[in-house]
Backbone as CSV, one residue per row, in Angstrom:
resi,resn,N_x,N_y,N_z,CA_x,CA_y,CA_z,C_x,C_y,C_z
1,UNK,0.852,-1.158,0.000,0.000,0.000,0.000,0.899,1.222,0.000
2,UNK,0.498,2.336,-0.747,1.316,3.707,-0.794,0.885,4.191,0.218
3,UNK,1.524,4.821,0.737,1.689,5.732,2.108,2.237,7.042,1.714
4,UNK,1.576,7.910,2.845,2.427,9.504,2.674,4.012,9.213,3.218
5,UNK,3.788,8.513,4.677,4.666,8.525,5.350,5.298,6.935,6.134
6,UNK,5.909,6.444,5.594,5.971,4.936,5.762,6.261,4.434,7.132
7,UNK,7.092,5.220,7.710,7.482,5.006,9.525,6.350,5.314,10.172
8,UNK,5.644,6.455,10.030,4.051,6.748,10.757,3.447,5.487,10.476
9,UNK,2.954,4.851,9.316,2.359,3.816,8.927,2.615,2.672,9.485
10,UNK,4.042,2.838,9.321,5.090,1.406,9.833,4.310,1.466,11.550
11,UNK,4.410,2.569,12.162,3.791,2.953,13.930,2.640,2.591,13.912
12,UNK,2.058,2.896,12.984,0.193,2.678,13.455,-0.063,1.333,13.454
13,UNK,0.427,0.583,12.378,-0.051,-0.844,11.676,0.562,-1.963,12.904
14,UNK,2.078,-1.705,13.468,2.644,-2.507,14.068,2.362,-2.523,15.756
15,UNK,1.601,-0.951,16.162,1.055,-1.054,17.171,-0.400,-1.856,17.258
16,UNK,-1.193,-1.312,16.621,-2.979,-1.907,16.653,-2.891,-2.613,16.440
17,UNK,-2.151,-3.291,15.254,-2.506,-4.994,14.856,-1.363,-5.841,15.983
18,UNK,-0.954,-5.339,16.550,-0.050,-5.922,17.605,-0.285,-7.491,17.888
19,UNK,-1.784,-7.391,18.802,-2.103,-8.426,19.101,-2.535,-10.072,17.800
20,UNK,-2.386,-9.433,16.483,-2.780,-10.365,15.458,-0.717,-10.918,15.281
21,UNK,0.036,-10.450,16.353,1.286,-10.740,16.191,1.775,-9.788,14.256
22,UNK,1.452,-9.206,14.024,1.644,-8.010,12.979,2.943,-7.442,13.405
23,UNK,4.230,-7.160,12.517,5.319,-6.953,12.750,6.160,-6.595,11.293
24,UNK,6.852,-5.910,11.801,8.102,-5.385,10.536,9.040,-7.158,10.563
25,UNK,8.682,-7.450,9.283,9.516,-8.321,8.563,10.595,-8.143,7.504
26,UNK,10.778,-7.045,7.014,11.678,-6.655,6.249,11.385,-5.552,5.994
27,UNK,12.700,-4.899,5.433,12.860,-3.231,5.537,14.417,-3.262,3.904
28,UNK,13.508,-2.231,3.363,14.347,-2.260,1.898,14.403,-0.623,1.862
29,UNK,15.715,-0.016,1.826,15.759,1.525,1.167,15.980,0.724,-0.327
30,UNK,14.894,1.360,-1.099,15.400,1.438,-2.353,15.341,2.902,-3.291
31,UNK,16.288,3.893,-2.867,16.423,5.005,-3.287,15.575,6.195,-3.027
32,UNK,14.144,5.617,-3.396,12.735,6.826,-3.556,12.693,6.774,-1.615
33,UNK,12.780,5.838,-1.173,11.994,5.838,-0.036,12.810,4.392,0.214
34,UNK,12.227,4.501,1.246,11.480,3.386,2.277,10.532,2.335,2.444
35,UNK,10.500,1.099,2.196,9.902,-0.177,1.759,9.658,-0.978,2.657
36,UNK,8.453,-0.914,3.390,8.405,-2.168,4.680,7.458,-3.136,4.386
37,UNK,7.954,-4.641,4.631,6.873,-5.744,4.657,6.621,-6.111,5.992
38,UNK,5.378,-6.046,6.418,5.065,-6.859,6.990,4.608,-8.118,7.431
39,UNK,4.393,-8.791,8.569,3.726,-10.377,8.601,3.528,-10.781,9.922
40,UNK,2.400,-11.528,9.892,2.521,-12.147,10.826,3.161,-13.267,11.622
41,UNK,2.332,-14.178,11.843,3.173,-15.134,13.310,3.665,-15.598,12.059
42,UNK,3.755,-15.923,10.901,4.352,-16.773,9.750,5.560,-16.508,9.479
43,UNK,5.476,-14.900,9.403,6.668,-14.437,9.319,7.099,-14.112,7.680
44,UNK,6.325,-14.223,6.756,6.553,-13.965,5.772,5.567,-12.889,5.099
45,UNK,6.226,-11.523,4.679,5.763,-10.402,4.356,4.628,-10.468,3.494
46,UNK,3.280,-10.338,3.721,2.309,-10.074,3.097,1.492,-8.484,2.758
47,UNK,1.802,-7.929,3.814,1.376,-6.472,3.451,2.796,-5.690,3.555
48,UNK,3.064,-4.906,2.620,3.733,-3.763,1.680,3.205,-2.506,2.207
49,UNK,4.185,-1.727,2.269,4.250,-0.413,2.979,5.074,0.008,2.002
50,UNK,4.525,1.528,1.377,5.479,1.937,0.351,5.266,3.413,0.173
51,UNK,6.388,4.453,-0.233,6.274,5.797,-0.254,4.675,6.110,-1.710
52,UNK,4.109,6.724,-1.527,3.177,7.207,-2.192,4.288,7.806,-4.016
53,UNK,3.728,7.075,-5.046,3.655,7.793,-5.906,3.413,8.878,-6.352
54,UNK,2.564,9.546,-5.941,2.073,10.766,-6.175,1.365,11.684,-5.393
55,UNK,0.629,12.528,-5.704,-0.122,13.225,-4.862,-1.535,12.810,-4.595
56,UNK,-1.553,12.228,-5.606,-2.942,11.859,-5.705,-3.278,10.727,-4.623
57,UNK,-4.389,10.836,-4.130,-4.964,9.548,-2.886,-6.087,8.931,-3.017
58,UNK,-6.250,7.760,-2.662,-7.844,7.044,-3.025,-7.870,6.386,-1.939
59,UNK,-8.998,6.371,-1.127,-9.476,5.602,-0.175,-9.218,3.929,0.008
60,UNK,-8.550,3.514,0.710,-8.922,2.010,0.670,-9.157,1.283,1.472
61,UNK,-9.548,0.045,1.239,-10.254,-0.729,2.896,-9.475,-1.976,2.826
62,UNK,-8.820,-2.438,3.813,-7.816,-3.142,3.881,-8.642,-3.980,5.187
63,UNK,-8.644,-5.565,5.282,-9.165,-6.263,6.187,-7.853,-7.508,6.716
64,UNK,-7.385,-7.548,7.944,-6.918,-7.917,8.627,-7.369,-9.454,9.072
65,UNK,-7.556,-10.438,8.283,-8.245,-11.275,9.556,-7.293,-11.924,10.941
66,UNK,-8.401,-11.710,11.523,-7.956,-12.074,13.399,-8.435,-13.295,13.577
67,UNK,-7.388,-14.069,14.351,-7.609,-15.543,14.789,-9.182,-16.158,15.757
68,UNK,-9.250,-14.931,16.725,-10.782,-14.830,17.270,-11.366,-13.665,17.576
69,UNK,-12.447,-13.467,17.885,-12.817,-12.120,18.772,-11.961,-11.768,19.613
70,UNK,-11.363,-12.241,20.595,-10.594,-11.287,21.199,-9.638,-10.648,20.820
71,UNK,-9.003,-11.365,19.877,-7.814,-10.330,19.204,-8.734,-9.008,18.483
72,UNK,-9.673,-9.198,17.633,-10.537,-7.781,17.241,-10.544,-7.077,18.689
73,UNK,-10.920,-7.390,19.480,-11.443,-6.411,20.229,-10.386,-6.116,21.247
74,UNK,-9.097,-6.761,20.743,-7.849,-6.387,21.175,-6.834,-5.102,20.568
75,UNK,-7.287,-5.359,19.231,-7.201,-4.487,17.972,-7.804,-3.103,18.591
76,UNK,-9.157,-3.218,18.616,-9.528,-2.230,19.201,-9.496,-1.138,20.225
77,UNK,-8.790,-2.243,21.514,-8.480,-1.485,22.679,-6.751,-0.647,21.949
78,UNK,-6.073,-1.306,21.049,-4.752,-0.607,20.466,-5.128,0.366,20.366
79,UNK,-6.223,0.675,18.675,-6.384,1.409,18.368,-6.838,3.058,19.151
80,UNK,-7.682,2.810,20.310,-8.068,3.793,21.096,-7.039,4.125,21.816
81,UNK,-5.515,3.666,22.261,-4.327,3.742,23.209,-3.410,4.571,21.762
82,UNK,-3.519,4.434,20.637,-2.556,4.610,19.575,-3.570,6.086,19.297
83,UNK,-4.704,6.591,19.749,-5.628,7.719,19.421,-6.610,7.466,17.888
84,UNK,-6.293,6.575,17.695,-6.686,6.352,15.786,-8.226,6.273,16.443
85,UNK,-8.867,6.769,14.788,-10.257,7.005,14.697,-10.538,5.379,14.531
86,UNK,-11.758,4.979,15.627,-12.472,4.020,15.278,-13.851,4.439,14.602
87,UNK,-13.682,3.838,13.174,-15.132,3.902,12.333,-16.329,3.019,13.321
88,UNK,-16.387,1.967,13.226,-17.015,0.929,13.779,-16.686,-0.028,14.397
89,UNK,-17.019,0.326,16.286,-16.726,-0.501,17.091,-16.618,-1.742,17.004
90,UNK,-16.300,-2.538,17.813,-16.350,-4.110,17.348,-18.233,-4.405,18.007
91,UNK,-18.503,-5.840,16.476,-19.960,-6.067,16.760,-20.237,-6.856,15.648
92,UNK,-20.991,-8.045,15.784,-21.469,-8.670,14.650,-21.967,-7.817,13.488
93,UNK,-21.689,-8.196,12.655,-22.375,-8.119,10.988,-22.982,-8.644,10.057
94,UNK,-24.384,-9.172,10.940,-24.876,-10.090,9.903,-25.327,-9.958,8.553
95,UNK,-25.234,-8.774,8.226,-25.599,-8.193,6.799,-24.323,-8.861,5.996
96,UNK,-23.056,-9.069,6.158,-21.957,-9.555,5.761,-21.882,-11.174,5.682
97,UNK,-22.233,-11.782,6.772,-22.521,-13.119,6.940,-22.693,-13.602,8.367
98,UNK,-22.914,-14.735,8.832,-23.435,-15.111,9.678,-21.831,-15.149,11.062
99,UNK,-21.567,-14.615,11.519,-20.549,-14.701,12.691,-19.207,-13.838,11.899
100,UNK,-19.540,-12.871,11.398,-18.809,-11.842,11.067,-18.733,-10.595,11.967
101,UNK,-17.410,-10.608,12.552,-17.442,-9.924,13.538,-16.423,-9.013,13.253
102,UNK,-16.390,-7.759,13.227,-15.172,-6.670,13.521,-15.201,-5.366,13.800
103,UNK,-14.033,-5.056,13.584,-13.703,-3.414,14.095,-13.423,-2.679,12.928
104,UNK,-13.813,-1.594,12.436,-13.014,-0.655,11.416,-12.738,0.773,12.199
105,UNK,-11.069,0.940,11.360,-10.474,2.015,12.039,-10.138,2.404,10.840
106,UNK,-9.608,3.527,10.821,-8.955,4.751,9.685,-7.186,4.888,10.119
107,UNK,-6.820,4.712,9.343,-5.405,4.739,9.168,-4.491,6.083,9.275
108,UNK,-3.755,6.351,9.239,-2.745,8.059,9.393,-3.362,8.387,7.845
109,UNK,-3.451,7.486,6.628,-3.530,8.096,5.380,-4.772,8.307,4.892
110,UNK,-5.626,7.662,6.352,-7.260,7.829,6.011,-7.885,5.979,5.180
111,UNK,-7.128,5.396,5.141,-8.026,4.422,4.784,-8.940,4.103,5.788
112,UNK,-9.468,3.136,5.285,-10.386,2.234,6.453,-10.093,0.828,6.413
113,UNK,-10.011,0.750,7.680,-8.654,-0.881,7.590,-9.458,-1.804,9.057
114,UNK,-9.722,-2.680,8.430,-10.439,-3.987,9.787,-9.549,-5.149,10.503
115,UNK,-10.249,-5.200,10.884,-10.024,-6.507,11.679,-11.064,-7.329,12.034
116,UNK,-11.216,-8.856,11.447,-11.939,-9.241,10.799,-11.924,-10.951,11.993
117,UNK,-12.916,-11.259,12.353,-13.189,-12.687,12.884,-14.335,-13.195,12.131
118,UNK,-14.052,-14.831,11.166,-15.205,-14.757,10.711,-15.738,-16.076,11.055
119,UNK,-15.550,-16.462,12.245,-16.417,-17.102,13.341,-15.808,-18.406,13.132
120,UNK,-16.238,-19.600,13.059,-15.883,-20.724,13.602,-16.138,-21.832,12.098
């Protein structure tokens, strides 16, 4: 994902998602910037952290899945300690499916980014 600012990003993502074990897995200067992968307990970089191309910005919604409810609503207690805007508290969603449970928060760059339990 492009970022304004990749260390802010790198702060927000590695604090809130803390409890999903979310962590800096690799770190690349490649000239423009600053390049971070992250991952979880696996350990192998799945989400990309990257200097913004341009000026231009588009909203995006990025979903996290969490091992159970408590990690969402672990997510959540981050997010309120880290100050980040929570969109939507944690709470079923049955409009989504049946034991869909999460949190949406807004990111430093303004996305809207979850954390996602989708039940058993």
């Amino acid at each position: 994902m492009q970022v304004a600012d990749v260390e802010a990003s790198l702060g927000f993502y590695s604090e809130v998602f803390a409890p999903f074990g979310l962590h800096e897995a690799m770190r690349i200067s490649d000239g423009d910037g600053l390049v971070v992968g992250l991952s979880g307990t696996d350990g192998v970089p799945g989400f990309w952290l990257s200097p913004a191309a341009g000026s231009e910005t588009r909203e995006l919604h990025v979903a996290f899945r969490a091992p159970d409810r408590e990690a969402v609503d672990a997510v959540h207690q981050a997010a309120l300690g880290a100050g980040a805007e929570v969109l939507h508290a944690p709470r079923e969603w049955p409009e989504y499916h049946p034991d869909y449970y999460a949190v949406f928060l807004r990111d430093p760059d303004g996305h809207n980014v979850e954390a996602v339990h989708l039940g058993t």
